[in-house]
C-alpha positions as CSV (number, residue, x, y, z in Angstrom):
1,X,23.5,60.9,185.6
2,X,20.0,61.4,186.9
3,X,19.0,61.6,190.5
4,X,16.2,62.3,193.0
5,X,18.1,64.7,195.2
6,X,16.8,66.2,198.2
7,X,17.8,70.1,198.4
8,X,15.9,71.4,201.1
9,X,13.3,70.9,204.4
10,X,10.4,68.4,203.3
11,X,9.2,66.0,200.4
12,X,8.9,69.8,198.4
13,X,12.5,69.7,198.7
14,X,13.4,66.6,196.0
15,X,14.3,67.4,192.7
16,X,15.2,65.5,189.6
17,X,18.8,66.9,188.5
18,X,21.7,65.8,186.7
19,X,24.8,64.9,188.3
20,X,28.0,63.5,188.5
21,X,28.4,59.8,188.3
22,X,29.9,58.2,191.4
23,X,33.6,57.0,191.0
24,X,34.1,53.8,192.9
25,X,37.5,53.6,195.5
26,X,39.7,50.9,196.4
27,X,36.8,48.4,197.9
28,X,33.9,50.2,196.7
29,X,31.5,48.9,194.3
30,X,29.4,50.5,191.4
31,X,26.1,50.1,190.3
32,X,24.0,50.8,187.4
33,X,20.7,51.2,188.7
34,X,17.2,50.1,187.3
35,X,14.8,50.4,190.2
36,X,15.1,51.3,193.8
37,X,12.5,50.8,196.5
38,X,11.0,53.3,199.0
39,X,11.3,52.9,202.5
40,X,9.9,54.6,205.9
41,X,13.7,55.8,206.5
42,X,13.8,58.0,203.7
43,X,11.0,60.1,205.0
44,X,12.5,59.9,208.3
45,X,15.6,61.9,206.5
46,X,13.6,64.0,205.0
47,X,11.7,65.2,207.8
48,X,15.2,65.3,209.8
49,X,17.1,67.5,207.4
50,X,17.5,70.9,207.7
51,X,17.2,73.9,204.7
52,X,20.7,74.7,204.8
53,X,22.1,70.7,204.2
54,X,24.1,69.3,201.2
55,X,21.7,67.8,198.7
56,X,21.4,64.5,199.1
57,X,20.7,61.4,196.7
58,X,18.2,59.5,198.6
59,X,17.5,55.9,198.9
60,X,18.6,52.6,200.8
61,X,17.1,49.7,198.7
62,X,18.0,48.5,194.4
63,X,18.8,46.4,191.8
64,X,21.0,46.5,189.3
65,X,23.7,45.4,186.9
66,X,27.5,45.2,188.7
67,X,29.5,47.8,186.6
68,X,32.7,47.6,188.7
69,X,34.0,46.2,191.8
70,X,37.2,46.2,194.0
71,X,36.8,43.1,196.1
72,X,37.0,39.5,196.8
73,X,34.2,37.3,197.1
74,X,32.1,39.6,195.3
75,X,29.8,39.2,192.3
76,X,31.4,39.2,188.9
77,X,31.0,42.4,186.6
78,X,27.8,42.3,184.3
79,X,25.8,40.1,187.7
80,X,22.4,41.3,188.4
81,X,23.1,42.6,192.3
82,X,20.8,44.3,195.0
83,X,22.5,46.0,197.7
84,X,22.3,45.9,201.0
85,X,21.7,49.1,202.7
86,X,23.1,48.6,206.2
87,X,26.9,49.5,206.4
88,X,29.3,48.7,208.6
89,X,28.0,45.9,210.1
90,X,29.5,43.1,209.8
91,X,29.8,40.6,213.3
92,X,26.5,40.5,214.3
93,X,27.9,40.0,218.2
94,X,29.3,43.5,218.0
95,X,26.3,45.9,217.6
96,X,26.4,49.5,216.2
97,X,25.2,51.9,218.7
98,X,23.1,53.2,215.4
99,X,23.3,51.0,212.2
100,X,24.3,53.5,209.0
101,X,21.7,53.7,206.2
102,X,22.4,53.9,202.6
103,X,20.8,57.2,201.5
104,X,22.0,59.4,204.7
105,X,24.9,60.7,205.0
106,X,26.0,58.6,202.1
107,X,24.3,59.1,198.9
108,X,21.3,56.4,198.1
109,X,19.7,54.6,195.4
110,X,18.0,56.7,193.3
111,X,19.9,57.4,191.1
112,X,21.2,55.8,187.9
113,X,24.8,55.0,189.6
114,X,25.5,53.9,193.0
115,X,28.4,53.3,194.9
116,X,28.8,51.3,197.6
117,X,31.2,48.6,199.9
118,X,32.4,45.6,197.6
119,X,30.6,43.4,200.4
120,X,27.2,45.6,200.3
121,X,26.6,43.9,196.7
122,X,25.0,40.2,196.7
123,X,23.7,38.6,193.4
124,X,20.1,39.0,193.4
125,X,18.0,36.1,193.9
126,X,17.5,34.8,190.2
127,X,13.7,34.0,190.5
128,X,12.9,37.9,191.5
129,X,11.8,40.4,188.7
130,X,14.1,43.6,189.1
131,X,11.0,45.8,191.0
132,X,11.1,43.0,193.5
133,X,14.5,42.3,194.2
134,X,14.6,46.2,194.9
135,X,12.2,46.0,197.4
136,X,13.6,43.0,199.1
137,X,16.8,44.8,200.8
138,X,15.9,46.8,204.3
139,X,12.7,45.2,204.7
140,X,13.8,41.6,204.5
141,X,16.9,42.0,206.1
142,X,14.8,43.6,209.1
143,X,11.9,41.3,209.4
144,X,14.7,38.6,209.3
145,X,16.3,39.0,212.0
146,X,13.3,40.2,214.2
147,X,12.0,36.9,213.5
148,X,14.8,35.0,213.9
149,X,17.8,36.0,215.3
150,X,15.9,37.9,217.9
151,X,12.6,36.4,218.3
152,X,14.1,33.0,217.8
153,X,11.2,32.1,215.5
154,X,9.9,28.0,215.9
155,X,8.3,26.5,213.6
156,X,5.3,25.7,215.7
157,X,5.1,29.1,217.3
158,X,1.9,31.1,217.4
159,X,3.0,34.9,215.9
160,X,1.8,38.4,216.6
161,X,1.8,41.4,214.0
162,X,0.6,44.2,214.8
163,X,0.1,47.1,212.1
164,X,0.3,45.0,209.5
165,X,0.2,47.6,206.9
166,X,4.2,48.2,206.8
167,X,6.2,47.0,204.6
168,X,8.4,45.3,207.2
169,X,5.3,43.8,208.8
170,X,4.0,42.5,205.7
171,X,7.2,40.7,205.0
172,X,7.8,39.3,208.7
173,X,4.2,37.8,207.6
174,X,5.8,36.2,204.5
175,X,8.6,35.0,206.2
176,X,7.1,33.7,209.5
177,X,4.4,31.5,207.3
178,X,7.1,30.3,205.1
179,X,8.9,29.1,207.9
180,X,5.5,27.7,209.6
181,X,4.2,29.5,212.2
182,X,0.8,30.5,212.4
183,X,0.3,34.4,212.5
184,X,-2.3,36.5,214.1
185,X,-2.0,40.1,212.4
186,X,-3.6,43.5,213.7
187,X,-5.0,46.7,211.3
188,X,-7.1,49.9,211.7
189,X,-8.0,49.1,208.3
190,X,-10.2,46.2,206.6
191,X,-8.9,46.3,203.5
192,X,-5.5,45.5,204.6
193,X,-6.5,42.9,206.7
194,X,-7.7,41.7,203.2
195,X,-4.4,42.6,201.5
196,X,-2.9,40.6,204.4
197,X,-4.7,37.3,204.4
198,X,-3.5,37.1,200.6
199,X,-0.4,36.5,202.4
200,X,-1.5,33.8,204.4
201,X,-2.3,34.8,207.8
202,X,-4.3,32.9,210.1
203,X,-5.9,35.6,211.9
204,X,-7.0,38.9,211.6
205,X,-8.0,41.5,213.8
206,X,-9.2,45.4,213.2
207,X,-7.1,47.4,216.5
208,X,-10.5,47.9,217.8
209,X,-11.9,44.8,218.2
210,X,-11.3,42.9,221.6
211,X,-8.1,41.4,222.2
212,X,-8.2,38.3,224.4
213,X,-6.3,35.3,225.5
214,X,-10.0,33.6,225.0
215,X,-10.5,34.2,221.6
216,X,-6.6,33.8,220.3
217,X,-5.2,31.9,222.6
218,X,-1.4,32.4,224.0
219,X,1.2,34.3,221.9
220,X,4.6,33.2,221.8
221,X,5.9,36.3,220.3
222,X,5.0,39.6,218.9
223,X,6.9,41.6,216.5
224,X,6.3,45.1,216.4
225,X,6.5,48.2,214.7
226,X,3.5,50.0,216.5
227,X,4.6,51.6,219.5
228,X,2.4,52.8,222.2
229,X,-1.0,52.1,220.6
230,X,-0.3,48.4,220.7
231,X,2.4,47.5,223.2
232,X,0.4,47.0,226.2
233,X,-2.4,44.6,225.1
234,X,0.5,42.5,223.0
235,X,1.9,41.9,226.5
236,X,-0.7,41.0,227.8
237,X,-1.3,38.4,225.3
238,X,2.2,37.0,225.6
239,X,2.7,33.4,227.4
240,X,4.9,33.1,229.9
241,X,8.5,32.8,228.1
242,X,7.4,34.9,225.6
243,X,9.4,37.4,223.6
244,X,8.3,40.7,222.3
245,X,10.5,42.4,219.5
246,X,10.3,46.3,219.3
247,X,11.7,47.3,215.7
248,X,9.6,50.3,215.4
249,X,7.3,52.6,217.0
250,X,4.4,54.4,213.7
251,X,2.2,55.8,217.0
252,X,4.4,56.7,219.4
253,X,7.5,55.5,221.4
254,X,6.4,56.1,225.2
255,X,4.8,52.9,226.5
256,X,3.4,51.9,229.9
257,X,4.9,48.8,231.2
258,X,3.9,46.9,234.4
259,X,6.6,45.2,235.3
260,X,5.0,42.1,237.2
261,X,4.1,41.2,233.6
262,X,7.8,40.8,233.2
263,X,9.1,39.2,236.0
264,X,6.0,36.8,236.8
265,X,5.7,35.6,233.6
266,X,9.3,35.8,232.8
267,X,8.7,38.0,229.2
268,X,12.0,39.4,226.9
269,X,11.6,42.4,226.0
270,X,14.3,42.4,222.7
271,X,15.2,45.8,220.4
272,X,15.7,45.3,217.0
273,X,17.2,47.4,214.0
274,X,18.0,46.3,210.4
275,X,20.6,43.8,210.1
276,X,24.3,42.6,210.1
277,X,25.8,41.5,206.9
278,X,25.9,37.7,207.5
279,X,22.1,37.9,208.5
280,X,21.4,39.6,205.3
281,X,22.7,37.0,203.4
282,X,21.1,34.4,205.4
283,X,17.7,36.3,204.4
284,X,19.0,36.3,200.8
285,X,19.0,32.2,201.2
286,X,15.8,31.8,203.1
287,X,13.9,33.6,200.1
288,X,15.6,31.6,197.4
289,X,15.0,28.5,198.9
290,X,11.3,29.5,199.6
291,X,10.9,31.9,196.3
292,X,9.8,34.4,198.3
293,X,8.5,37.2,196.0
294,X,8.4,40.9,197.9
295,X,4.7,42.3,197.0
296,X,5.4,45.3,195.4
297,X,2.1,47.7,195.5
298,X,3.3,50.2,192.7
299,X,5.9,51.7,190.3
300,X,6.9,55.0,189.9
301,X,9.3,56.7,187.3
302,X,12.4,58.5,189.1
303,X,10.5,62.0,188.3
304,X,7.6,60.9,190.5
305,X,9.6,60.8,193.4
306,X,8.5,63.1,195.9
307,X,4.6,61.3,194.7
308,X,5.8,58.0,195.7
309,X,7.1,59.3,199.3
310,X,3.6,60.9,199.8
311,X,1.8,58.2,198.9
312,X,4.3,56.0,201.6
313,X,4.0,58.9,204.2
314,X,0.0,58.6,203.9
315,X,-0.1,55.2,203.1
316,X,-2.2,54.8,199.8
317,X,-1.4,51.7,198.4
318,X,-0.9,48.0,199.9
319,X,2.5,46.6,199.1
320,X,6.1,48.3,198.7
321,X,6.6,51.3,196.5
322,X,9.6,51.1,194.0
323,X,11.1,53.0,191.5
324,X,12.1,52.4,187.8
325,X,15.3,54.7,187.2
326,X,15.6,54.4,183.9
327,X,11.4,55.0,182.6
């Protein structure tokens, strides 16, 4: 089969070989893939590996056609599936001191075969096109339960987004909106404050402009992905109650934290990271029932790999990046 395979140090690294098809074990499922989505963790990987590693299929999110399955409760053969990337997780009261990734150290998604855990494999949701339903996976599942199962998300609360230029971030958008809260989202860049309000968000602010309790009035919770460039201001911002969810960190991890904010205003402070199986198919039901649609910026053929991950790294286009396997 074919594969994006990362050989060595760096995005110069992938190449576009043939290998051998997967062969799926006792509770193992296989998948014939026709598009995978790109995600910040595979340059993470890449950046991580060294020159001397195995090659590696890369990949956490797709969509495909259910060749074979050793399972109960799983889809039937011949069911349009996407997969969810996170393994291993499945009580989401016992937490995994880091969750495993498809794509690292097993091997990912692009590819034309996959093979993964008979549970990892959910029908995809029938109103998504197959580029979509790709991209839905480790973005959805991660904006879910920041939102939710985290952040406790009310209908009637007022939401903060910084950076709202991830892929993540767009879709906490989506999903915080559809479940009606009003959202206040942050940028360094107009136009993506422009892509953003597409989306349905009720404020917009540049990261320069001023920041104030007077112009947005309290927040009753911030999800971020920012880090350091953001973290202080969105405490400041927070009523008192309020929650802040940390699920990434784009600038830089090391924040300054006063803690009087904390313990006069009584703030949470909550850590977030992908999701556990029963939340991902909780997410799976929250976009059927709301048709949620993944905005997908572009699609690349499996040879234009390593173009796709640096157009992610420097962030050329709006929206998420997938991959048609089989073009």
């Amino acid at each position: 089969m074919r594969a994006a395979v990362h050989v060595r140090g760096g995005i110069d690294g992938i190449r576009l070989e043939r290998v051998e098809r997967p062969e799926p074990a006792t509770g193992e499922a296989l998948v014939r893939l026709d598009h995978a989505a790109l995600n910040r963790h595979d340059l993470f990987v890449i950046d991580d590996r060294g020159t001397a590693e195995r090659p590696l299929i890369l990949g956490s999110d797709g969509h495909g056609v259910l060749e074979a399955v050793d399972g109960d409760g799983a889809p039937a053969v011949g069911d349009r599936v996407i997969i969810n990337p996170c393994l291993g997780w499945d009580d989401p009261a016992v937490l995994p001191l880091v969750p495993e990734v498809l794509g690292d150290p097993r091997n990912g998604t692009l590819a034309e075969y996959v093979k993964v855990p008979a549970g990892n494999v959910h029908r995809a949701p029938t109103h998504l096109e197959p580029a979509a339903a790709a991209s839905l996976g480790l973005a959805g599942m991660t904006a879910y339960r920041a939102l939710f199962t985290q952040g406790g998300l009310r209908p009637d609360a007022h939401v903060l987004i910084p950076g709202i230029g991830g892929g993540v971030a767009l879709m906490a958008l989506i999903f915080a909106k559809r479940a009606g809260a009003r959202v206040t989202v942050t940028s360094r860049s107009t136009a993506v404050l422009e892509h953003a309000a597409g989306y349905g968000a009720d404020q917009m602010l540049l990261h320069d402009d001023d920041w104030t309790r007077q112009r947005l009035g309290p927040i009753d919770l911030v999800v971020d992905s920012v880090g350091s460039a953001a973290y202080g201001r969105a405490i400041e911002l927070l009523r008192p109650g309020g929650v802040l969810v940390s699920f990434g960190a784009t600038t830089a991890p090391d924040v300054t934290l006063d803690l009087r904010d904390l313990f006069f205003r009584q703030i949470e402070i909550k850590g977030s990271s992908m999701a556990s199986a029963p939340e991902f198919a909780a997410m799976l039901r929250f976009v059927a029932e709301h048709e949620i649609v993944p905005p997908v910026g572009r699609v690349y053929a499996l040879s234009e790999t390593a173009a796709a991950l640096e157009d992610l790294r420097v962030g050329r286009t709006a929206g998420k990046l997938a991959v048609e396997i089989a073009r």
